[in-house]
C-alpha positions in Angstrom: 189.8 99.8 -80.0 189.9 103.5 -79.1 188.7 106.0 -81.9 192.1 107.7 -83.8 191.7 111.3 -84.4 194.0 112.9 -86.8 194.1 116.8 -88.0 194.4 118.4 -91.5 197.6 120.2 -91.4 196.8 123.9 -92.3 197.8 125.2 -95.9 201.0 127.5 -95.5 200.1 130.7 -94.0 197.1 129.6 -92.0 198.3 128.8 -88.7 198.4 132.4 -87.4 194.9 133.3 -89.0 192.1 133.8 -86.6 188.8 135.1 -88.2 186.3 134.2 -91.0 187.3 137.3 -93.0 190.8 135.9 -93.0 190.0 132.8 -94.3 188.1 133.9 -97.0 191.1 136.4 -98.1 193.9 133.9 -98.4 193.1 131.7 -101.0 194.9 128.3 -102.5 193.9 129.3 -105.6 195.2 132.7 -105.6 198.6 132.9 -107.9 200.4 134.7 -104.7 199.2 132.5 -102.1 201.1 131.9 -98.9 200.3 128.5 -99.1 202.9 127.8 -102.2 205.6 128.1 -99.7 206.9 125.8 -96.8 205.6 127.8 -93.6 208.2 125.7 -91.1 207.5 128.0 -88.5 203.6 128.1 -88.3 203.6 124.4 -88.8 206.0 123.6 -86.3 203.7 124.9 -84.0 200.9 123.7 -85.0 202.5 120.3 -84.7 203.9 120.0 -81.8 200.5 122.2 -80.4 198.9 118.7 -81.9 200.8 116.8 -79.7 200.1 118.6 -76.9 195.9 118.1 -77.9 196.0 114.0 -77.4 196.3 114.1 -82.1 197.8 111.4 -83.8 198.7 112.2 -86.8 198.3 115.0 -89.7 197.1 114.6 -93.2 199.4 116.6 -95.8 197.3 117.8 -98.6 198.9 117.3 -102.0 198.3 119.9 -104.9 200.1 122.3 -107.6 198.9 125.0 -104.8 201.3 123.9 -102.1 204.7 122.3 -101.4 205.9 118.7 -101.6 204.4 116.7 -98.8 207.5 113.9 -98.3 210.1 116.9 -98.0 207.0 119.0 -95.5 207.0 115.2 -93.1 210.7 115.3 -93.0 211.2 118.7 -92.3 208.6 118.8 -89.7 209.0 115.2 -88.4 212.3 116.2 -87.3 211.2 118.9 -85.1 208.6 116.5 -82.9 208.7 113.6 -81.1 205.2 111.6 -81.4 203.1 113.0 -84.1 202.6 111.1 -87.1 202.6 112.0 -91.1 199.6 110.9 -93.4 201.3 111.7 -96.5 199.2 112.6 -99.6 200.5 111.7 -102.7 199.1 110.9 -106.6 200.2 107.5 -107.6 201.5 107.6 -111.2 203.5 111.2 -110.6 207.1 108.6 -110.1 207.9 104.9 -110.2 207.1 102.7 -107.7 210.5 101.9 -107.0 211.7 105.2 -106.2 208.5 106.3 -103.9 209.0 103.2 -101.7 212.8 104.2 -101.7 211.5 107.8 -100.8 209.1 106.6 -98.4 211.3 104.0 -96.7 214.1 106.8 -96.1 211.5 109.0 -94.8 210.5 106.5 -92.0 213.9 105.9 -91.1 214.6 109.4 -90.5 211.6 110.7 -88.4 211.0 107.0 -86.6 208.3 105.2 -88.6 206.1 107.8 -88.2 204.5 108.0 -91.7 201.5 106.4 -93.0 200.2 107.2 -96.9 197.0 108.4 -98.4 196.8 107.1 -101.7 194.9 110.0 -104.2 194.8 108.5 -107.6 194.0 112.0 -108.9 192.3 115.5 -109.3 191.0 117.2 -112.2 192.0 116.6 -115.8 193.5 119.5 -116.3 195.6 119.3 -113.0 197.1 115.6 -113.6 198.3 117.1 -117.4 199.8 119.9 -116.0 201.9 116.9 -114.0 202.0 115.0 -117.1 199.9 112.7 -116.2 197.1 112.1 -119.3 194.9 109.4 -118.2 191.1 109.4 -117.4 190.1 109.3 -113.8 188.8 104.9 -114.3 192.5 104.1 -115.9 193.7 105.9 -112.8 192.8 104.0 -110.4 193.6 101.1 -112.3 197.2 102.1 -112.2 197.3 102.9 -108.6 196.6 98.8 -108.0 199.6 98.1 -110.1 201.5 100.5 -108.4 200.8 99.7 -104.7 200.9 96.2 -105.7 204.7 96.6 -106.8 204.9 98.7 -103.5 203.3 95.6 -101.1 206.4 93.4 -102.6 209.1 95.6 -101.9 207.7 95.9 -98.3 206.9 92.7 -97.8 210.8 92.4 -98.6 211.0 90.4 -101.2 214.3 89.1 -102.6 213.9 90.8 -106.1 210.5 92.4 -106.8 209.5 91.8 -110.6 206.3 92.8 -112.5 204.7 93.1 -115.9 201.6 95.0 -116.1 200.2 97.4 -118.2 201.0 100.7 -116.4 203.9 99.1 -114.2 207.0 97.5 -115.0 209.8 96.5 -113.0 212.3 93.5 -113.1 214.5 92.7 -110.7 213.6 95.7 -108.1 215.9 95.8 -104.9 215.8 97.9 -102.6 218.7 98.6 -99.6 216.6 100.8 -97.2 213.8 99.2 -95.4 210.9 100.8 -94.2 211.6 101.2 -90.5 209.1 101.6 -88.1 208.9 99.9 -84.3 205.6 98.0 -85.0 205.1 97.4 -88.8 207.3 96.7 -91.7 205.2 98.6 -94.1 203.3 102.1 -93.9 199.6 102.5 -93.2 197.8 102.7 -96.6 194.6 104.6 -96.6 192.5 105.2 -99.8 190.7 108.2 -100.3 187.4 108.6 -102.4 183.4 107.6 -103.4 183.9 106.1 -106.8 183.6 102.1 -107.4 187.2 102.0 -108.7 188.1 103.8 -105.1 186.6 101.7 -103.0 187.8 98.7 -104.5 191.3 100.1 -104.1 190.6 100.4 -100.5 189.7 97.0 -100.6 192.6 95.1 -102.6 195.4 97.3 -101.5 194.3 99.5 -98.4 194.8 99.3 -94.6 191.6 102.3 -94.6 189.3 103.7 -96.4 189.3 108.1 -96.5 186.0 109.0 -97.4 183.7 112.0 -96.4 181.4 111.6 -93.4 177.7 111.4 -93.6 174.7 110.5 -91.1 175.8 107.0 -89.4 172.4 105.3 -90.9 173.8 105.8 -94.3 177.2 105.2 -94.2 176.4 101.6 -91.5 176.4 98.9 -94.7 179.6 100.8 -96.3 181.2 100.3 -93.2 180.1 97.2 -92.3 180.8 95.9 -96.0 184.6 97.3 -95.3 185.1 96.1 -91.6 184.0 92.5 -93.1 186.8 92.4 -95.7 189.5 93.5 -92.8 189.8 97.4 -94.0 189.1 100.0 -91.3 187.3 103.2 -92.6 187.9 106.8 -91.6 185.5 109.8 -91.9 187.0 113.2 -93.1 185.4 116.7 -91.7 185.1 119.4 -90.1 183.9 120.3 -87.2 182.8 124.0 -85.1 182.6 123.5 -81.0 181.5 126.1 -79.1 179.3 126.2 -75.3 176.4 126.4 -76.6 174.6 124.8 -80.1 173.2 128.2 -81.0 177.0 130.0 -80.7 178.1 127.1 -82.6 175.7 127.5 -85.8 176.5 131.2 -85.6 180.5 130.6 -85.8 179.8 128.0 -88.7 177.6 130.4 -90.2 180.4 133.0 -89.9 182.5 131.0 -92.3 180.8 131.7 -95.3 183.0 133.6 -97.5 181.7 136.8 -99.6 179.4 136.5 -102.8 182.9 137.1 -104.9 185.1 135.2 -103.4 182.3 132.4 -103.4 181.4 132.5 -106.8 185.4 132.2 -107.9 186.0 128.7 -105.2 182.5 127.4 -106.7 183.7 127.9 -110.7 187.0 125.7 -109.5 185.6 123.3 -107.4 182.9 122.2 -110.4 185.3 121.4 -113.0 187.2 119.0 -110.8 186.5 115.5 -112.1 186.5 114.0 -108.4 183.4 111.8 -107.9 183.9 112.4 -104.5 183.7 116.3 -105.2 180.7 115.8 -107.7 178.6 113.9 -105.1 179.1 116.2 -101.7 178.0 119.2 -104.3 175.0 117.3 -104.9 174.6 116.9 -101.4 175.0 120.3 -100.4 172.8 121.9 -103.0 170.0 119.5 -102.0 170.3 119.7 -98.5 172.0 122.3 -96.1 172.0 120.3 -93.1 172.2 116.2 -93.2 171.1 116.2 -89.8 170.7 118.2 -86.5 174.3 118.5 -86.1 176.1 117.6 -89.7 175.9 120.9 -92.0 177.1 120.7 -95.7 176.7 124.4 -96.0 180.9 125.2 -97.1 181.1 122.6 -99.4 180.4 125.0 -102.4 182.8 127.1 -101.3 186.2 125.4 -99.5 185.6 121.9 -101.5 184.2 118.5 -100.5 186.0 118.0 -96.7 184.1 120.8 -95.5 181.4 119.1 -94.1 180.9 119.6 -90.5 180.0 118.6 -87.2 178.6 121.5 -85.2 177.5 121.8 -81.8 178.9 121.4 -78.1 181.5 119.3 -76.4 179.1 117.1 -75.3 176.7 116.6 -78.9 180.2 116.6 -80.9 181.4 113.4 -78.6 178.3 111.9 -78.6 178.2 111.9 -82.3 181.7 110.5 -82.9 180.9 107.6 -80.1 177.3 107.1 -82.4 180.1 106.4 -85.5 182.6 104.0 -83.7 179.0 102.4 -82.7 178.5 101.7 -86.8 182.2 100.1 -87.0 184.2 103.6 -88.1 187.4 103.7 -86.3 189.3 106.9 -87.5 188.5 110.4 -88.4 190.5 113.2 -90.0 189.4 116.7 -89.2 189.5 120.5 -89.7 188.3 123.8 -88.4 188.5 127.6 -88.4 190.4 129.1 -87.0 193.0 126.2 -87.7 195.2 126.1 -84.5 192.2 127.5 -82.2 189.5 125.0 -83.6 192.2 122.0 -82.6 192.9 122.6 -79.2 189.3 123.3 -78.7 188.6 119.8 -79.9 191.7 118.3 -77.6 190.4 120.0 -74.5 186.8 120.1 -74.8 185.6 116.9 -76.4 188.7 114.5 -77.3 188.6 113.9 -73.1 185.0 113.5 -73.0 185.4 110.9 -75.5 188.2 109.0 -73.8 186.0 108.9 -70.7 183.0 107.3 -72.5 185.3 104.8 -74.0 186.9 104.0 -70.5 183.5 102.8 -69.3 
């Protein structure tokens, strides 16, 4: 199996953005924040530019900081011809029955080309703001119920009925299939560290999303997961440039100011994500995890910011070293957003193909 390398659609407003300083301006926690609005014709671009780079698919991010991700995949699905959609949403936010009817119209109007990465929520004070008032352990609890309701309306049941204590539904039909040319239901991958996350991945996921780390710790997670029929896929970063010393410099470069990193850390610390909590740890204990894996932005642009950095050839040679554990997928990010990606697709996506070939 080849390795599948997806992108992290930028926030609205960042495709056109080019330097450090820019990033660290133009913030998703900023009340006037470009990124509240739909930005069809930077991510258009960037879409079909992913295309163009040899990327599968794009994770939309979901948050009170940005638009709707079912309505951003339609819009955007509609304007390209291969790229896929991993959509983000927060199980619990709508029933069941309605989210596989959303779902199943979506992948009817843009081809199938819509997989789902199941967040069972964010901080406390987030989730109530969506009325939404349970603890993070209950959440997760409720996102089995949910996608269980969700496998039987897939698996197109005659009548999908179920009793449980956060879901209930009797006699669920649904019209609208989910239409796709080679599966009858979307992808499913589950994103965070916890226990109660991976066990989701487990009972209801096609993948498990979780950070990357060295390749000797995450090998018995993997293996563990690639036993039990669940692929797992790394989420990072990543800075290629010619040379290893031009590439610590650029990565260096995205360090925001003392202000603006003293506001991101405050936010990022009262999340109640264990997946948050533990790459903090990580980063304040240790800058780099190894020669080319730096956790050095995690205080600052949250928990996905870890990041490969080096050349064409170390960066391919350290995704072929995680394929080698058993990962299979990987969804990335980089500064600047649209640069950093065709970097990747022209620089060390075709040096990986090649190794693969032989």
């Amino acid at each position: 199996m080849n390795l599948r390398f997806h992108w992290m659609l930028p926030k609205g407003g960042e495709v056109a953005m080019k330097t450090a300083q820019e990033t660290s301006r133009v913030l998703t926690t900023k009340t006037m924040s470009p990124a509240a609005l739909p930005d069809m014709e930077g991510w258009v671009q960037f879409a079909r530019s992913a295309e163009e780079a040899g990327i599968e698919s794009v994770l939309l991010s979901f948050s009170r900081y940005e638009p709707d991700t079912i309505s951003i995949a339609g819009a955007i699905g509609l304007a390209t011809t291969k790229l896929k959609f991993i959509v983000a949403y927060r199980m619990g936010l709508m029933q069941p029955t309605i989210f596989v009817q959303q779902i199943n119209t979506l992948s009817s109007l843009i081809g199938g080309r819509v997989a789902l990465n199941i967040v069972a929520g964010s901080s406390t004070a987030e989730q109530r703001g969506y009325g939404d008032f349970l603890e993070h352990d209950e959440r997760y609890a409720r996102a089995e119920e949910f996608l269980s309701v969700c496998h039987s309306f897939w698996a197109n049941s005659d009548e999908v009925n179920f009793d449980g204590k956060y879901c209930h539904v009797e006699g669920g039909k649904l019209y609208t299939p989910f239409v796709a040319p080679d599966r009858s239901a979307p992808e499913i991958y589950v994103s965070g560290h916890s226990e109660q996350a991976q066990h989701l991945a487990l009972t209801q996921g096609s993948c498990w999303l979780r950070l990357i780390d060295t390749p000797e710790k995450l090998q018995p997670m993997v293996a563990l997961f690639r036993e039990k029929g669940v692929e797992v896929c790394l989420r990072l970063c990543v800075v290629c440039r010619p040379t290893r010393e031009e590439a610590r410099k650029a990565a260096q470069a995205l360090l925001p100011d003392e202000d603006i990193g003293r506001q991101e850390r405050g936010i990022l610390t009262r999340s109640d994500s264990q997946t948050l909590k533990q790459a903090l740890a990580v980063a304040d204990e240790v800058g780099w995890l190894n020669e080319h894996l730096w956790a050095g932005l995690v205080p600052y642009y949250g928990s996905s910011s870890i990041t490969l950095v080096g050349t064409p050839q170390e960066l391919a040679g350290a995704f072929l070293a995680y394929k080698d554990i058993g990962v299979t997928q990987f969804i990335i990010a980089g500064w600047p957003k649209l640069d950093e990606m065709m970097i990747f697709g022209r620089e060390v996506l075709p040096l990986v193909r090649d190794a693969e070939r032989n």
